[in-house]
VEXDREN-2710 file (C-alpha; in Angstrom, 1 decimal):
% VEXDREN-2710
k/r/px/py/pz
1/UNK/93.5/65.7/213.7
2/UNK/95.5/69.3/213.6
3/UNK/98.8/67.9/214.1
4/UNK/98.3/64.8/211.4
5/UNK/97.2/67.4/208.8
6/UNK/99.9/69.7/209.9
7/UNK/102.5/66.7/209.7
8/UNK/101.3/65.7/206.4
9/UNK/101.7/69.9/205.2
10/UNK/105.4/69.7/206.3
11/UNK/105.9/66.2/204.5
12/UNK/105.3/67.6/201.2
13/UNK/108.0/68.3/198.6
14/UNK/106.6/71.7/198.3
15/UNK/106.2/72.6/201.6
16/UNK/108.5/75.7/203.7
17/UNK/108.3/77.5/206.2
18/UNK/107.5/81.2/205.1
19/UNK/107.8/84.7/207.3
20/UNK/104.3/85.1/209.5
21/UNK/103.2/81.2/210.0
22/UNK/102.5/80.3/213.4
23/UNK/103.7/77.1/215.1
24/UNK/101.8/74.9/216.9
25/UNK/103.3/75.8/220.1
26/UNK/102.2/79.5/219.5
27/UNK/105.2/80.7/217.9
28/UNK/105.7/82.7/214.8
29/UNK/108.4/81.7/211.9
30/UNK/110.9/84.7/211.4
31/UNK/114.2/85.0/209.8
32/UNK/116.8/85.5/212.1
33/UNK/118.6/88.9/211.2
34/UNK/119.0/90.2/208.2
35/UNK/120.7/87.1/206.3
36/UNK/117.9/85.9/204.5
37/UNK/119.4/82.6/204.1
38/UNK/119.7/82.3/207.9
39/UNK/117.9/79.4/209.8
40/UNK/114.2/79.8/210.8
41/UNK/113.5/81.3/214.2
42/UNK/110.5/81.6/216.3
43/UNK/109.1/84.3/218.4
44/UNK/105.7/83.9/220.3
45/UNK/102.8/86.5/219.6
46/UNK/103.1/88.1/222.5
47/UNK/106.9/88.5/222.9
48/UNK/106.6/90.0/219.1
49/UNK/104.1/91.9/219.6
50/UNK/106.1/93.8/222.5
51/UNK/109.4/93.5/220.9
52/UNK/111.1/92.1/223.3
53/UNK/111.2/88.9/221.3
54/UNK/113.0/85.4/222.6
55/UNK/113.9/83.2/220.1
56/UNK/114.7/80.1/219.6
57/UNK/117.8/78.8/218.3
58/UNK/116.1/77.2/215.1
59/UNK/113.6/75.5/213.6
60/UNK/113.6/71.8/214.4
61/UNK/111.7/69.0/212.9
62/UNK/109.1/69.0/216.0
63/UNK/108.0/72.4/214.5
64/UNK/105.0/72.5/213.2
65/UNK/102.2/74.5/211.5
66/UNK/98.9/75.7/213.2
67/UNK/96.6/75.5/210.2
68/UNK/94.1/77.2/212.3
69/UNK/96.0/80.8/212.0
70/UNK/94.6/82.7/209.5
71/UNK/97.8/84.2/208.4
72/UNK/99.3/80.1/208.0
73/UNK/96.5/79.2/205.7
74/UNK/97.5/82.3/203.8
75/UNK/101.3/81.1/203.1
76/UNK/99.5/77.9/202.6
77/UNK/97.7/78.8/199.6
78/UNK/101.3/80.3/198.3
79/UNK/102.5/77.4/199.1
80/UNK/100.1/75.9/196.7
81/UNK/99.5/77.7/194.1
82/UNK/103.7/77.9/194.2
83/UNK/103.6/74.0/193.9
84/UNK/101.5/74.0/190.5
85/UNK/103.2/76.7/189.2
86/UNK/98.8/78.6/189.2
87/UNK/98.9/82.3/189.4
88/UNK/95.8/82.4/190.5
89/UNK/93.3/79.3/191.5
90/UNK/89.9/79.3/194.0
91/UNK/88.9/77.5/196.6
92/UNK/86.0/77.6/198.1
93/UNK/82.7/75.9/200.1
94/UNK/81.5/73.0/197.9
95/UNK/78.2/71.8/198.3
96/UNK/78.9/68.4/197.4
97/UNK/77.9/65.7/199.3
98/UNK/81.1/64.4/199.9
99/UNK/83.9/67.4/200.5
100/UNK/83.2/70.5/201.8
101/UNK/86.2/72.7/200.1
102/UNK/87.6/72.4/197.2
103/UNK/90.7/74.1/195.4
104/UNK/90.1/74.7/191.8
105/UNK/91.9/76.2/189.4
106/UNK/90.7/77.1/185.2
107/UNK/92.0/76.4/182.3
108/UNK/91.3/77.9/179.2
109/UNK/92.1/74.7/176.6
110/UNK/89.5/76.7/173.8
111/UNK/89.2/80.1/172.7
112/UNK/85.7/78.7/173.6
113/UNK/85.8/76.4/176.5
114/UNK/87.2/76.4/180.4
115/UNK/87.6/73.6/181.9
116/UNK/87.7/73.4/185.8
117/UNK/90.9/71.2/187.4
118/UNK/90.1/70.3/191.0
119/UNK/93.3/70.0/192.7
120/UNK/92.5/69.0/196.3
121/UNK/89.4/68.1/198.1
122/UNK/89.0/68.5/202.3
123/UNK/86.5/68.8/204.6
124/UNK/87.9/71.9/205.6
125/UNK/89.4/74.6/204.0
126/UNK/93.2/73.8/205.7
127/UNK/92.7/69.6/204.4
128/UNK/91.7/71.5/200.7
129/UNK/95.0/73.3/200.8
130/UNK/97.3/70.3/202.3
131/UNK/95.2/67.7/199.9
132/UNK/96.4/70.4/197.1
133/UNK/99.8/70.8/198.0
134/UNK/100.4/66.8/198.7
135/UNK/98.8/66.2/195.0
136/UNK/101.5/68.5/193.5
137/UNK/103.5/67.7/191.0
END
C-alpha cells in the first residue's frame, strides 16, 4: 500500500520533489550544487548525516516518496496547500465512520458565515494529503 499511494503522490500534476523528502530507498532529495535549477540528487541519512555524502546521478522515475518520513508529509502538505493555491488549511483525525483524516480548509463566503471545504479524505493522514493533492485543481 506505501508504494501505490506514493505512486499515485508523484502522478499528480502538482506534485515535486522538494529539498528534505526521503525516498523509498532511504535516500534524501537534495539539489545538486548550488544551481538551483540543477537535477535532483539523493544522499542517504546516514551518508548526510556524516558528510561524506554519495549521490546519485539524478532522480529517475523509480524514485519515490516514503510518506512515512515525517519531514515528506511536511513538503506534502506544501505540496497541497501549493496545489489549491490555501495559505493555510487543517487536517486532522475525523471521527467519522468512514475516513479517519481529513484535509479541510475555511472559507469565509459571509461577513457571517464559514463554510468548511473538505478537500481530501484518507484513512491515514499521508492518503488525506495524496487524496488532496490528486483532487487539485
Amino acid at each position: 500500500m506505501t508504494e501505490d499511494l506514493a505512486r499515485r503522490a508523484v502522478a499528480c500534476p502538482g506534485w515535486r520533489w522538494m529539498r528534505g523528502m526521503r525516498c523509498l530507498d532511504g535516500s534524501r532529495m537534495l539539489r545538486a550544487g548550488r544551481d538551483l535549477s540543477g537535477p535532483w540528487q539523493a544522499w542517504s541519512d546516514e551518508h548526510y548525516d556524516a558528510c561524506a555524502c554519495k549521490l546519485r546521478p539524478e532522480e529517475t522515475r523509480d524514485d519515490l516518496p516514503d510518506l512515512d518520513d515525517p519531514a515528506t508529509l511536511g513538503c506534502l502538505l506544501a505540496l497541497v496547500r501549493a496545489a489549491w493555491g490555501v495559505g493555510s488549511l487543517v487536517y486532522r483525525p475525523w471521527n467519522g465512520a468512514i475516513r479517519a483524516w481529513r484535509v479541510v480548509t475555511f472559507a469565509h463566503e459571509e461577513d457571517w458565515m464559514t463554510v468548511a471545504r473538505i478537500l481530501g479524505e484518507g484513512a491515514t493522514e499521508a492518503e488525506a494529503l495524496v487524496a488532496a493533492l490528486e483532487a487539485a485543481p
